[in-house]
C-alpha positions, -999 to +999 in steps of 0.1 A: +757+879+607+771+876+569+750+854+547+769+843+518+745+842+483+755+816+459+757+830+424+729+806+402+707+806+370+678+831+373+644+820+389+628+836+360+633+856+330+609+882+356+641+882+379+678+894+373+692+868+402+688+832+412+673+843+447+637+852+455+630+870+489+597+872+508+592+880+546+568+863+570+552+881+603+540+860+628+516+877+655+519+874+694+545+842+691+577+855+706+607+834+704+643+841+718+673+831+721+667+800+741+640+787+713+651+774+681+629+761+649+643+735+634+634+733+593+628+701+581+613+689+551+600+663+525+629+668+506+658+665+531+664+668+571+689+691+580+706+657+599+737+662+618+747+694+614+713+702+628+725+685+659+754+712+669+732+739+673+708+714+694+737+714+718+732+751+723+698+754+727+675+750+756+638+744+738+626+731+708+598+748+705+588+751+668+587+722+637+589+742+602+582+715+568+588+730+540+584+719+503+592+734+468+571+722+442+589+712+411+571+719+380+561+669+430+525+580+503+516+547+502+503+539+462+504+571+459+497+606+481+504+632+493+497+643+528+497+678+526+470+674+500+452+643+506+422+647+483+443+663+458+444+644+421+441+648+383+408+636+376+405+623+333+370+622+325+360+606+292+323+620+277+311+599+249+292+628+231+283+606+197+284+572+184+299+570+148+293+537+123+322+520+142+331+536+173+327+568+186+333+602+193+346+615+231+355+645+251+384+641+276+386+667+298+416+665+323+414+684+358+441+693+379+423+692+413+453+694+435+459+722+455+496+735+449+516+707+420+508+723+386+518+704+356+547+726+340+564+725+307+567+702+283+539+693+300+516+663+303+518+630+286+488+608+285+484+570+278+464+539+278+461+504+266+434+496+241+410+469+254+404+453+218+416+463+189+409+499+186+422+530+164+421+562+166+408+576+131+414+614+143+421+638+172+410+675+179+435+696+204+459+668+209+484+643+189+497+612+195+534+609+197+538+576+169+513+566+144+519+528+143+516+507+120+482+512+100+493+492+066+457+473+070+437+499+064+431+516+027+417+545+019+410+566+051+445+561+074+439+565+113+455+592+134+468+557+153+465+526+152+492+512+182+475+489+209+490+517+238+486+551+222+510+583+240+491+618+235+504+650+242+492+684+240+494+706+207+514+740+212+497+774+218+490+785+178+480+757+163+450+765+138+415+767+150+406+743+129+426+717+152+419+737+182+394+722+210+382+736+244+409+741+273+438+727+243+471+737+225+490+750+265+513+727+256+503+706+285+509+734+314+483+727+336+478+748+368+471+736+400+435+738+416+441+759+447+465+782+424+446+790+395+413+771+386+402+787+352+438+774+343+432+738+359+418+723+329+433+705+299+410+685+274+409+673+239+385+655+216+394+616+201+376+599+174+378+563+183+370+536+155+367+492+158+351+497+189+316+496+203+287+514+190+266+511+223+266+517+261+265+474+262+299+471+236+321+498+244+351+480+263+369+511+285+405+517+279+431+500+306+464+510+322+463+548+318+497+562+325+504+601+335+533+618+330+528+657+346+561+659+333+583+631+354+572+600+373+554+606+404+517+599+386+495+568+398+463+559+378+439+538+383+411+520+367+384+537+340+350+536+359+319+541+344+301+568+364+267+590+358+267+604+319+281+646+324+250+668+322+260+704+298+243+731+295+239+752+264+250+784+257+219+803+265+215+784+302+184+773+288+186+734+280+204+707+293+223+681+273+242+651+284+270+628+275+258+592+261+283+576+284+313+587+307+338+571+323+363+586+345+401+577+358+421+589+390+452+600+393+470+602+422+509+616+430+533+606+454+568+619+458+585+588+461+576+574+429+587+606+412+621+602+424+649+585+446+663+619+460+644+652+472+648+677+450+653+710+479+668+712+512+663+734+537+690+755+555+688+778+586+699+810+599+688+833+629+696+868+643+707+859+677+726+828+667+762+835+644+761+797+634+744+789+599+732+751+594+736+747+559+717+717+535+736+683+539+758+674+519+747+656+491+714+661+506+695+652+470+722+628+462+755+635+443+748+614+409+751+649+394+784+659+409+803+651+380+785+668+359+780+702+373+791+734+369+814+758+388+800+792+393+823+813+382+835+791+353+835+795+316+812+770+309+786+790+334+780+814+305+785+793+275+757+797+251+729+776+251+735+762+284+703+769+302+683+754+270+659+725+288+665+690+276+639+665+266+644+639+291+638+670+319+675+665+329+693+693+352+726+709+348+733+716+384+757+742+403+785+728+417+776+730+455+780+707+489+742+694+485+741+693+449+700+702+452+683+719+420+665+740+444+674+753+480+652+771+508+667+792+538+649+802+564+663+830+583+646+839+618+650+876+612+633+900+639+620+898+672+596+919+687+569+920+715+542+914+695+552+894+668+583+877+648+595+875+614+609+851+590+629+861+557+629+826+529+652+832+505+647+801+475+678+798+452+676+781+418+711+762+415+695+746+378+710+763+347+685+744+324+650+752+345+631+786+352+607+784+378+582+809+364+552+794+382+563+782+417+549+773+450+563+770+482+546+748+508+554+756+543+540+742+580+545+757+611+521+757+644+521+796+644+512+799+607+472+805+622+487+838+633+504+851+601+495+886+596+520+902+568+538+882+538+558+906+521+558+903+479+538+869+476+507+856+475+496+832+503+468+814+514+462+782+539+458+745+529+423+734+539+436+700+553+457+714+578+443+752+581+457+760+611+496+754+606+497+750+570+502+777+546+512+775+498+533+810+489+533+816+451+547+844+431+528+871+423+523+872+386+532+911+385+560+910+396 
């Protein structure tokens, strides 16, 4: 059986195609020619066309969910990682003659979703009439209007203040713990000592105590699209530190932390994959849908093999995140195949091939999130690193590229 590659932008500068590869050995689960495992996933069900090769098959014997993280139920979650969320903690660490100073450390405690560039955007809604007089490791986007105040200008002086990130170089004199990424923020499960953002606000025409402080409302996350759900500050127990020597203890005169939770439908209308299937004993290929992630982009694509493919500065990212698409059936940024590939006594492989079909996005840091009831007896991945999701051990398994490659 032929399998046709689409010609796309590269994954990553690391790769000279728009196709990554990685094999899959399952042990002691034979299949044949009278099983078939159907792919479906969050993003899109293979549909009809799934339903000819249906006809032709005896068993269904296998359920295969795969997602590709790009860069994303009910208010907001995600069942494949139900405890998962980004966690901003707010450590009051001095009180200053007309507010105070605090430490916001932001933790990415989700197992496979990283925050990728342009990264994070952060905001709230003052409770009174707050301003921030300066900021260490992060900006605001807009200063306000600050007209009022003479001598001494705040950093910010708007009722609902946007921060973002400063970029990697900044001086050190504007540096702060976990800063300056640019808001990249890895994922939990995928690299912890990377997990962390944080940066340090002075806040002024505020409280000066525990009993006057009001806590900031309406906290919005961007990590970099929609898809973030926050709820309320909460005062919880002050964070304890320890000093550099290990030998004293030191703790926070107040904290107050907010919860962020992500759901895929708030991020977007459409899926942003689709899965396709192939096997060895079977000539038929069941391709994505078509328009499988919706066609809004179809008139604004690009052939392949056309001029404007290779015109110069066409795979330059946009602000508003938008994507520059391949012209193709299922008009998806991102595409999974799933090829049943060998068969033998003791065990059965699967070769994923993930195709990048947008010109203005490299995926330098991705993770592939499959399930499948024989993915408890996985013995080789080829190329990849790989390791289960704790909520679902036994069937679910996160592949991400191995950074030396």
């Amino acid at each position: 059986m032929k399998y046709e590659q689409p010609v796309g932008k590269p994954f990553s500068k690391q790769y000279s195609s728009a196709n990554i590869y990685f094999s899959l050995s399952f042990f002691s689960s034979t299949i044949n020619a009278n099983t078939f495992l159907s792919p479906l996933c969050s993003c899109q069900e293979l549909g009809t066309s799934l339903n000819i090769l249906k006809q032709e098959m005896k068993s269904i014997c296998g359920l295969v969910v795969l997602f590709f993280v790009m860069l994303p139920h009910a208010a907001a979650y995600d069942p494949l990682d139900p405890t998962g969320n980004i966690t901003i903690k707010w450590d009051v660490v001095s009180w200053t003659a007309d507010g105070y100073v605090a430490s916001v450390t932001m933790s990415n405690f989700q197992m496979y979703r990283s925050i990728v560039s342009p990264g994070w955007t952060l905001g709230w809604q003052w409770a009174k009439k707050e301003v921030i007089w300066s900021m260490v490791g992060a900006q605001t986007t807009e200063q306000g209007d600050c007209s009022k105040f003479k001598g001494n200008v705040p950093h910010c002086c708007l009722r609902k203040p946007v921060v973002v990130d400063l970029l990697p170089g900044v001086p050190y004199n504007q540096q702060f713990s976990n800063c300056c990424k640019a808001g990249v923020v890895s994922a939990w499960g995928q690299d912890p000592s990377s997990s962390v953002s944080a940066f340090q606000v002075s806040v002024g025409v505020a409280g000066t105590s525990n009993k006057t402080v009001k806590l900031p409302m309406n906290f919005t996350l961007l990590g970099p699209g929609l898809g973030y759900t926050c709820g309320p500050a909460k005062v919880v127990p002050s964070t304890v530190y320890l000093t550099a020597d290990y030998r004293r203890k030191t703790q926070a005169l107040m904290t107050w932390n907010v919860t962020c939770t992500y759901s895929q439908f708030l991020a977007a209308k459409n899926p942003k994959c689709c899965v396709s299937f192939s096997s060895f004993y079977n000539q038929s290929i069941t391709p994505c849908p078509k328009c499988a992630c919706g066609c809004q982009n179809k008139n604004n694509c690009v052939v392949s093999d056309s001029k404007q493919a290779h015109k110069k500065g066409i795979n330059t990212p946009r602000k508003d995140n938008a994507p520059l698409l391949q012209c193709t059936h299922h008009m998806c940024p991102i595409r999974v195949h799933w090829h049943v590939k060998l068969n033998y006594k003791d065990y059965w492989r699967v070769k994923i091939a993930v195709t990048n079909f947008n010109y203005r996005m490299n995926y330098t840091q991705w993770t592939l999130v499959a399930q499948h009831p024989n993915l408890n007896a996985v013995t080789q991945v080829f190329s990849f690193d790989y390791k289960p999701l704790v909520p679902y051990e036994a069937i679910s398994e996160f592949l991400r590229n191995h950074s030396s490659l």
